[in-house]
N, C-alpha and C positions, 0 to 999 in steps of 0.2 A: 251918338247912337251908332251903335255897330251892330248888324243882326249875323251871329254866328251857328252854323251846323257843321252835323256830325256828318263827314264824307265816306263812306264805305269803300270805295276806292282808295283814299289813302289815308284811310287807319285814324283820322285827325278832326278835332273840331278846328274849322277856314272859317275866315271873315266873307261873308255870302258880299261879293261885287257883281253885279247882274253883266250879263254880255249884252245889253241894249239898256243904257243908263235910262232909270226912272222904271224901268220894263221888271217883269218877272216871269218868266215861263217854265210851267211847272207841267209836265206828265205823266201820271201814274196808271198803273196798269188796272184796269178794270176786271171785271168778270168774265169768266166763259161760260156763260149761259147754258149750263146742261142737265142743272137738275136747280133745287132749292139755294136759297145762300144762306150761309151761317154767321159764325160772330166775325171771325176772322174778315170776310169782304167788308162787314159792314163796318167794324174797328179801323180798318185800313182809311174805307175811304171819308171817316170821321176824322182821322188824323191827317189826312191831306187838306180836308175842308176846314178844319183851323189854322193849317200853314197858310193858306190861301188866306183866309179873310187877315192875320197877322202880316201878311207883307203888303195886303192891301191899305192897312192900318197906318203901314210904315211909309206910304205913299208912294205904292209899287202899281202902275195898272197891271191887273193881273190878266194872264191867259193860264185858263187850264186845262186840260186832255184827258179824257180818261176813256180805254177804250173798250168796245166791246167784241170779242172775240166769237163770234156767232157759227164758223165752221171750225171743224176738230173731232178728232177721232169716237172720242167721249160723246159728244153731239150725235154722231152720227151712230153709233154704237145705243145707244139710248132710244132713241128713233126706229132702230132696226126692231129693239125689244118690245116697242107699241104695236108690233105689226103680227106678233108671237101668237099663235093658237091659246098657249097659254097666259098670254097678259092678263092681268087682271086688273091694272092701273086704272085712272079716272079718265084718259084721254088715247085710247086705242087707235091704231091706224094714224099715228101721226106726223106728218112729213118732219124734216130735222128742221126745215125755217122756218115751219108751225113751233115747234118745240123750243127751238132757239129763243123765239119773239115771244112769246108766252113765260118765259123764264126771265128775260131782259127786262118784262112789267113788273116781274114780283120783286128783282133784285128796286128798279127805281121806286118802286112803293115802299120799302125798307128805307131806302134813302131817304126818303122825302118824309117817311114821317118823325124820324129822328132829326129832320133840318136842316139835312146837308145839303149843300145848294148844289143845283148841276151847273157841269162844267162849262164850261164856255164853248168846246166841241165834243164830242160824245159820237166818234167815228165809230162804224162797223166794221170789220173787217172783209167782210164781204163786196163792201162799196169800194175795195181801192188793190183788188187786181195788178191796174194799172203800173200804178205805183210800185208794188211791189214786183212785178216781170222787173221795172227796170231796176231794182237796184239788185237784181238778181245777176241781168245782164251787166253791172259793173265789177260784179263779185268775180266774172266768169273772166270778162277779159283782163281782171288784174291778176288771175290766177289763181285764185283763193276760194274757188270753185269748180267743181264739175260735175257734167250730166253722170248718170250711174251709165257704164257701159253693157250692160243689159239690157239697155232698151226698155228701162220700165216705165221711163219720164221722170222717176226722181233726179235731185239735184240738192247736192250735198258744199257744205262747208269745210273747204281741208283748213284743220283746225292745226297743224304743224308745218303748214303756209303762212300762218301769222303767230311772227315772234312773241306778241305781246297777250295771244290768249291763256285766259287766265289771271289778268292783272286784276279782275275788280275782286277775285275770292281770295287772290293771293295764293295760289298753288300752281303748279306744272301740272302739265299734259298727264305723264305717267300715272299720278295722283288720281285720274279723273273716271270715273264711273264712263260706262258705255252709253253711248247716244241711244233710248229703246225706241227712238221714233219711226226708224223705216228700217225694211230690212237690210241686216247688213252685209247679204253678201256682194251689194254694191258698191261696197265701201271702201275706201284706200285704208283707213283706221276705222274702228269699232265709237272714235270718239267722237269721225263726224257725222255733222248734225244734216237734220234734214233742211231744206230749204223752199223747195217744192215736191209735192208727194206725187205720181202717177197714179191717173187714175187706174184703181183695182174693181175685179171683175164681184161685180154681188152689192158693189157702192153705188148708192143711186143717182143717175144721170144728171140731176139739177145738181149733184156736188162736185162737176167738173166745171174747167175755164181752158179755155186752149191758149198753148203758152210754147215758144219757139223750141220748149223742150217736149215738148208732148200736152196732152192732155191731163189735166191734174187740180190740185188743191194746193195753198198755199203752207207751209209750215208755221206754229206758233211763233217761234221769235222772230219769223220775216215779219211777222203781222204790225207788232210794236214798230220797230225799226221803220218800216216805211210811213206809217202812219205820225210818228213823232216828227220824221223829219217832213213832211207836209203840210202839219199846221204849224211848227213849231221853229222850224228849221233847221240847217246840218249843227248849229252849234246853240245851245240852248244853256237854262237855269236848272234846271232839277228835274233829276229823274227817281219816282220813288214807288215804291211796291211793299208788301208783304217781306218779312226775312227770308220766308222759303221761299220765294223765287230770285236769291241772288246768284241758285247755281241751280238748275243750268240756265234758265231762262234768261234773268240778266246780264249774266256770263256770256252768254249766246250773241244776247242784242248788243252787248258792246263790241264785242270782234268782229262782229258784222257790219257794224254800222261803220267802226273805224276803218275796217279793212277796204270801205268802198272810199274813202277819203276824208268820212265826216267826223269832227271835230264830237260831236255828240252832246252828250248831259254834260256840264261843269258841276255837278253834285249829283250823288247817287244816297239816298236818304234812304233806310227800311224800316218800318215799322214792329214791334215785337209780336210775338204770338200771343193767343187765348189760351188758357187751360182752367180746367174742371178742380178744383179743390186741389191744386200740386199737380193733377198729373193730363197728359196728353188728353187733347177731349177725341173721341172715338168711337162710330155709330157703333162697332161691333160690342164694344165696353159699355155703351148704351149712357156714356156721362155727358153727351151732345146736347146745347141750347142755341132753340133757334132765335132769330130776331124775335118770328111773328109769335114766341110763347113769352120772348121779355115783355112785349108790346102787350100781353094780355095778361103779365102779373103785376106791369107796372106802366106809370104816364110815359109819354113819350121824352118828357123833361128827364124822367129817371135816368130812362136807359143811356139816352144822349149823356146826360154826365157821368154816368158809372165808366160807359165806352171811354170817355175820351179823360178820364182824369188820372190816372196815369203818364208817363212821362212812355212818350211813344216808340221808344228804343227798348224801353219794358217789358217782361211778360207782364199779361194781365189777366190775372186770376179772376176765375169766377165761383162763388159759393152761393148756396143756398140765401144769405143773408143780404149779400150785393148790393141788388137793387134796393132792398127795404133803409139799408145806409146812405143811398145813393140820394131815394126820394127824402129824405131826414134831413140829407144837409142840403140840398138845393132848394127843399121847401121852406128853408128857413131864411134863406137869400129872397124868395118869391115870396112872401110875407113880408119882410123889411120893405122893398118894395112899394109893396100896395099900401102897406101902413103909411109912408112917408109921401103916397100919393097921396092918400086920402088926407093929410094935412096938407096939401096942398103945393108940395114939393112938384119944379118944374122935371120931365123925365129927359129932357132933351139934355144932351152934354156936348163940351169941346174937345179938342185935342188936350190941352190945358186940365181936364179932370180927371184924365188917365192915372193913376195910380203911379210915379216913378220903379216903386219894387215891384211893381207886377209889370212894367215895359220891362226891366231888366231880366225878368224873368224870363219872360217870351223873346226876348231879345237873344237869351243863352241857350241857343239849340233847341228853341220851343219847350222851356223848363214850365211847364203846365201846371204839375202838382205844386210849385214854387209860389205862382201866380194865384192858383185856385186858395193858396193859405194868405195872400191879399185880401183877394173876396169877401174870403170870413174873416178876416180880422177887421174889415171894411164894416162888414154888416155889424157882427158887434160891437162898435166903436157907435156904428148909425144908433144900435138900439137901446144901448146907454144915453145917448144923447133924448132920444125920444121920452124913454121914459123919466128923465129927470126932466122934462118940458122945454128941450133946449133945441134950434135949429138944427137941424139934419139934412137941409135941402144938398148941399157939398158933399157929405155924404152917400145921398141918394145917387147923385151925378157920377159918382164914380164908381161905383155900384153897379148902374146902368150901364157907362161905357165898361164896364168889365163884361158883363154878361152879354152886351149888343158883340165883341167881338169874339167871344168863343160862342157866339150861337146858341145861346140860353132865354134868351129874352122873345125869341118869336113862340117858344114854345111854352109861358108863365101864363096864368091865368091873371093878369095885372090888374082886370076889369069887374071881376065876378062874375061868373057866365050863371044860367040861373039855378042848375045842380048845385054848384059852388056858394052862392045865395043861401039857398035852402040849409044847405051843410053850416052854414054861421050863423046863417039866424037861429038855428038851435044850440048851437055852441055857445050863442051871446046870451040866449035863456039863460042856458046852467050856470056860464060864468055872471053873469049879470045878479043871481041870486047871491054870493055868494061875496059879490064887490058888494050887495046890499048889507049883509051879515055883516061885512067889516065895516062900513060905514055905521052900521048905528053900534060896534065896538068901538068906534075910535069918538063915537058921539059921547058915547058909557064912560071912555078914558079906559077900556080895558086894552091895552096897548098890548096886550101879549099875546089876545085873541087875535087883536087885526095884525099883527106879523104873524100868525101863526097862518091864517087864510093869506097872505100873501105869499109866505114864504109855499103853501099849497100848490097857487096857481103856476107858482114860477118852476116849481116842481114838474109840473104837466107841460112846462113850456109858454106859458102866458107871462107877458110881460105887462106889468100894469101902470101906467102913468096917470099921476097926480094933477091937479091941475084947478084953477079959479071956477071951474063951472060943472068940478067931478071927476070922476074918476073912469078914465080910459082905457082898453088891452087892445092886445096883437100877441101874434102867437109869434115865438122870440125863431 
């Protein structure tokens, strides 16, 4: 077994060797908390939360990071607008750590109902200051920094102080968009970045920290960078995010982080984008899908595998149709399931009932859609076997550990909850009339009737199994 990914630093899928054997340290950038989240946060951090449970699988103890970035211009800009004569929002007058904290619920309510498990720490940005002065202070005295000579208290990044920025997007300096973080006419180049912001006159008082360069706020990519290297330490397993923030964001946090001496991520992983039917999804184009409207045209089981079935380097398209494919074929998986429970199939499984093509699969750069065509070939092979009255239980087993580690199985109705009840037992009326109809054809010998109502049900998706004491279905 060898588990390999795709490096975005150097262009390659590496054989993934952990820097603390047995260990796996993984951190990805979380949210900035300033308004609603969209598909894009919640896609991300679906595809981090199968990286995670797959290397725990591989028998990795895991640690995972994910951060929450609670001050920021956006933040504070948004905050200032609740306080507007003309607001007209649902929470007027609202301080930015009111707004921030209120925002961080809805993002982990999103998370949580699609299954993605929280991380092991789940740092603020706000809570690590500290941390951040210092690695600010090491930037300063290696030279690869300086306070703005204006006196404004910012403290910028000289980005043509360190040879090697630029390495993870693979471009020169020249090449590079202007930093729009602080103003630049503090600037030695237009390209550095902010590090610490002074505080500005009209910014509200709780959104300063007194800092040997003045009074201020920290900048976005200091935030990552010190927080990574605190739980995680100077030299880690994987670092991964969204595509859009490999420049400048991750660009940022690597030169910074190396520039102080640290060793950093040994893998930079990025996820692909969302889009709308082909094209860019976009509030002003009005083609935007939020979680909580997937969440209310479909089960949480749906969205969860629409999200993440895909191969995570992908765009992933979203159409009108999506979800309703989504719930079609996982319902079909959560059915074989409960079917081969209800024969009495054990749901518990080993390392040993792992599927070898579908480890290969997750093994190759987390090849998902690969793995996901295991699944189903799994479950149809189970419900062949079913309906010809043949053991399934091995089947079942492997079925189960597929879905126990992409995170499918906490969210299956396995048991029948009593909606679910209701819904069958009316189903089993209609179908039950009609398993009647063919029984007293095949009593008649009208053989062409009863393949005709078989051939019917399997039509609808019912699978009908024969058997010494009658005639049984499940929906295939």
């Amino acid at each position: 077994m060898t588990l390999r990914f795709y490096d975005t630093a150097t262009a390659s899928v590496r054989d993934f060797e952990p820097v603390h054997p047995g260990e796996a340290r993984l951190y990805y950038c979380g949210a900035t908390v300033q308004g609603m989240p969209h598909i894009g946060h919640v896609r991300s951090a679906l595809v981090f939360d199968q990286l995670a449970r797959w290397l725990a699988f591989r028998g990795h103890r895991v640690t995972t990071v994910r951060n929450v970035t609670d001050i920021d211009d956006k933040i504070l800009a948004n905050s200032a607008a609740s306080f507007a004569p003309d607001y007209d929002g649902e929470h007027p007058c609202e301080p930015w750590w009111a707004l921030a904290y209120r925002f961080e619920q809805v993002f982990n309510a999103a998370y949580d109902a699609i299954g993605i498990a929280r991380p092991t720490y789940e740092p603020r940005a706000t809570g690590h200051v500290p941390e951040m002065h210092a690695l600010i202070g090491r930037l300063v005295d290696a030279g690869h920094a300086y306070p703005a000579p204006d006196g404004s208290g910012d403290v910028y990044f000289d980005v043509r102080s360190w040879e090697r920025y630029g390495e993870l997007t693979h471009q020169s300096v020249e090449d590079m968009q202007d930093a729009p973080d602080a103003d630049p006419r503090g600037k030695r180049d237009p390209r550095d970045f902010a590090l610490w912001k002074g505080h500005k006159a009209g910014e509200p008082e709780t959104a300063r920290w007194d800092s040997p360069w003045g009074a201020g706020r920290p900048g976005w990519h200091l935030e990552c960078s010190a927080m990574a290297g605190k739980y995680l330490g100077e030299h880690f397993d994987i670092h991964g995010g969204g595509l859009d923030l490999r420049f400048p964001h991750h660009e940022n946090e690597l030169a910074q982080s190396a520039a102080a001496g640290q060793r950093f991520a040994g893998f930079w992983l990025h996820n692909g984008l969302v889009t709308y039917a082909g094209e860019k999804m976009s509030k002003s184009v009005g083609n935007t899908v939020s979680p909580s409207q997937m969440l209310t045209e479909a089960r949480p089981l749906a969205v969860r595998y629409y999200l993440g079935q895909a191969h995570y380097r992908s765009v992933l398209d979203y159409r009108p149709t999506s979800l309703t494919e989504a719930a079609a074929a996982v319902e079909r998986v959560e059915s074989f399931l409960r079917t081969a429970r209800e024969t009495g199939a054990e749901p518990s499984w080993t390392e040993a009932d792992m599927p070898e093509a579908f480890a290969a699969a997750m093994d190759d750069d987390l090849n998902v859609p690969q793995a996901l065509a295991v699944l189903h070939e799994t479950v149809r092979a189970g419900n062949s076997a079913l309906a010809a009255g043949e053991d399934a239980a091995a089947l079942a087993r492997s079925v189960r550990a597929m879905t126990d580690v992409l995170g499918l199985t906490g969210l299956m109705d396995l048991g029948g909850s009593a909606s679910n009840a209701a819904e069958h037992a009316a189903l089993d009326v209609l179908v039950r009339s009609l398993l009647d109809q063919r029984e007293q054809a095949r009593a008649a010998k009208d053989w062409a009737r009863a393949d005709a109502i078989r051939d019917e049900l399997a039509a609808a998706g019912v699978v009908v199994r024969d058997g010494a004491e009658g005639s049984a279905w499940s929906v295939a």
